[in-house]
N, C-alpha and C positions, 0 to 999 in steps of 0.2 A: 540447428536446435536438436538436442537430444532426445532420445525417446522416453515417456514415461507409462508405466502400466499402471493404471487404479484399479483397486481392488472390488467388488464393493461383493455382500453376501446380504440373498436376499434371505426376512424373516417370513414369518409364519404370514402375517398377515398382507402379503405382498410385495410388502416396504423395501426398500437397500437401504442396506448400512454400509458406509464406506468404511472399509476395513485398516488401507492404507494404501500406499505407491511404492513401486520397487521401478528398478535400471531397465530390466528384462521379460522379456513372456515368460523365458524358464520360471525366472526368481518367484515370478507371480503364480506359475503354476504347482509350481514345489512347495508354494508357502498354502497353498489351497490343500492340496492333496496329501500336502505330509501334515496336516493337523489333525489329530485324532478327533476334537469336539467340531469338525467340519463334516462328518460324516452324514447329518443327517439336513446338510442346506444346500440349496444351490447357490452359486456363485459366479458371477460376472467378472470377466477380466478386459477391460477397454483401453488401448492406446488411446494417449490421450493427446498423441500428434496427428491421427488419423482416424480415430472415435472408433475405429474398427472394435466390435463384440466378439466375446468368446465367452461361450457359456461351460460352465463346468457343474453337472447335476451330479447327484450323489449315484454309488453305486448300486442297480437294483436288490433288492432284498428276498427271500425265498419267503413264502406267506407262512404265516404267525403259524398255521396248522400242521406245517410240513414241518416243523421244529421238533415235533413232540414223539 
């Protein structure tokens, strides 16, 4: 059986939304990371031949104060 990644990105209020499936972990991570409006979600990537988790949380941010 071949491998599949799901994608899923959680919302604000907990929730996953299933995003899609790709071939690979890369595909799934390249397709989380290189999206510009993923920036501010966290995201789950699960084989879904071996249910293994991979969480991918957005990048920390510098506080709103230290902008200015």
């Amino acid at each position: 059986m071949d491998e599949s990644y799901d994608i899923f990105r959680r919302e604000f209020d907990g929730s996953f939304l299933w995003i899609g499936a790709v071939e690979t972990f890369a595909l799934a991570r390249e397709k989380v990371v290189q999206d510009p409006a993923s920036i501010d979600y966290e995201f789950v990537i699960v084989n879904a031949l071996t249910g293994q988790k991979t969480f991918v949380i957005p990048p920390e941010r510098p506080p709103a104060d230290s902008l200015v």
